[in-house]
C-alpha positions in Angstrom: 21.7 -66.1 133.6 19.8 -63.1 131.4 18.0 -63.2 128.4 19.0 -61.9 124.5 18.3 -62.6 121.4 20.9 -63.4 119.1 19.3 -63.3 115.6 16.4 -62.1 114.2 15.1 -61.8 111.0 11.7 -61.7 108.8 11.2 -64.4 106.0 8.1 -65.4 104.3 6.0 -63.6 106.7 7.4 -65.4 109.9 9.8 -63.6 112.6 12.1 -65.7 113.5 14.8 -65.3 116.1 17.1 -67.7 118.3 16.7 -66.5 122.4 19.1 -67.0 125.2 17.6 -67.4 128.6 17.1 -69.9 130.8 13.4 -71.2 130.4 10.9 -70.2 127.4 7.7 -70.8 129.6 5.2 -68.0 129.3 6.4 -65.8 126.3 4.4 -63.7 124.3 4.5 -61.1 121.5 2.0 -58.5 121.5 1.4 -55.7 119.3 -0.3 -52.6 120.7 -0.8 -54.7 123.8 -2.6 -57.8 122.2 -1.2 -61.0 122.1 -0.7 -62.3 118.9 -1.4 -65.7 118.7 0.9 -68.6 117.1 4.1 -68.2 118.8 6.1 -71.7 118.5 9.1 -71.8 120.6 11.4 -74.7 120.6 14.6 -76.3 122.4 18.0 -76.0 120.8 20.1 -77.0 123.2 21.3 -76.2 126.0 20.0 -72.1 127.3 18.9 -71.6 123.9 15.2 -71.4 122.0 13.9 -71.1 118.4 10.8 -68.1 118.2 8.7 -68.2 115.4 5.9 -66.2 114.9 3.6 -65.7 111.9 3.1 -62.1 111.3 -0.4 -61.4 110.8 -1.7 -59.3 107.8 -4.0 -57.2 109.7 -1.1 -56.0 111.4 0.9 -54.3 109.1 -0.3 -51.1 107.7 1.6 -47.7 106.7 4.3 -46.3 109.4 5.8 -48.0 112.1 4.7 -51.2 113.5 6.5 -52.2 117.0 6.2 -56.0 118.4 7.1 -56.7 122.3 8.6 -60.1 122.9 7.4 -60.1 126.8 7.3 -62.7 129.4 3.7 -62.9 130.1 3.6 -63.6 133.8 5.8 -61.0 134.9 5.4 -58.5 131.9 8.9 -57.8 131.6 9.7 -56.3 128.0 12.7 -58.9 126.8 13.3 -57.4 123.3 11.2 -56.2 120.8 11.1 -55.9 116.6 9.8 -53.2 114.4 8.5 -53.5 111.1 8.4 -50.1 108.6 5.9 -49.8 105.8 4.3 -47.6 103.2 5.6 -44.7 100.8 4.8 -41.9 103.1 7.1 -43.1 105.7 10.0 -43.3 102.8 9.0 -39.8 101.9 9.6 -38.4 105.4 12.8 -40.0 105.9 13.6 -38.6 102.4 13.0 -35.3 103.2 14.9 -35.6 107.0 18.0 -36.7 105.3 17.9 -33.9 102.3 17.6 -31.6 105.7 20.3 -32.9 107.5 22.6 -32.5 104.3 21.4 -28.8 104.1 22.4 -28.2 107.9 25.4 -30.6 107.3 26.5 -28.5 104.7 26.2 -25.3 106.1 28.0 -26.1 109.1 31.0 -26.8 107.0 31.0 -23.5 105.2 30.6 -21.8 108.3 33.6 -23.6 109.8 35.5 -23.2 107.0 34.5 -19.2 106.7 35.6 -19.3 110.6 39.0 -20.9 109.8 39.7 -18.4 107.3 38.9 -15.3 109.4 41.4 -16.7 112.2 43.7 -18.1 110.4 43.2 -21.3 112.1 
């Protein structure tokens, strides 16, 4: 039997998330490839464990902010979470999606310019 997670969410500063696998021993999540410390894991029933994991303030800054859930003794990567902060980061996405309108756009007034020469 694998591994996956079937929920996951963020409330009140905790990530939460419900994993299938067969044991729990030995997992860790790490950001930039420290352990963070405070990880509870839990039984609920059968194959299945409650992760819950206070997210540390330090932590989150602007930009992109990846978390590994990894089993430690092996170092297999079993899923991961990513949290996205700051203004600059809206911003660039912003600007991305006002770009790909603007190509979008185009595209379609060239196809339609094509299917007018043809006669298509």
């Amino acid at each position: 039997m694998g591994h996956s997670l079937e929920m996951q969410r963020i409330r009140a500063g905790r990530w939460e998330a419900v994993l299938t696998a067969p044991d729990a021993e030995g997992l860790q999540v790490t950001h930039l490839e420290r352990p963070l410390p405070g990880l509870e894991v839990k039984p609920d029933g059968e194959g299945r464990w409650l992760l819950s994991l206070p997210i540390p303030p330090e932590v989150l800054c602007s930009g992109v902010q990846t978390f590994l859930l990894t089993d430690a003794p092996s170092g297999e990567t079993l899923a991961h979470f990513t949290i996205v902060t700051g203004v600059p980061l809206e911003d660039d996405l912003r600007a991305e999606i006002d770009l790909l309108r603007a190509e979008l756009d185009m595209l379609k007034r060239a196809f339609r310019r094509h299917c007018v020469e043809t006669g298509a």
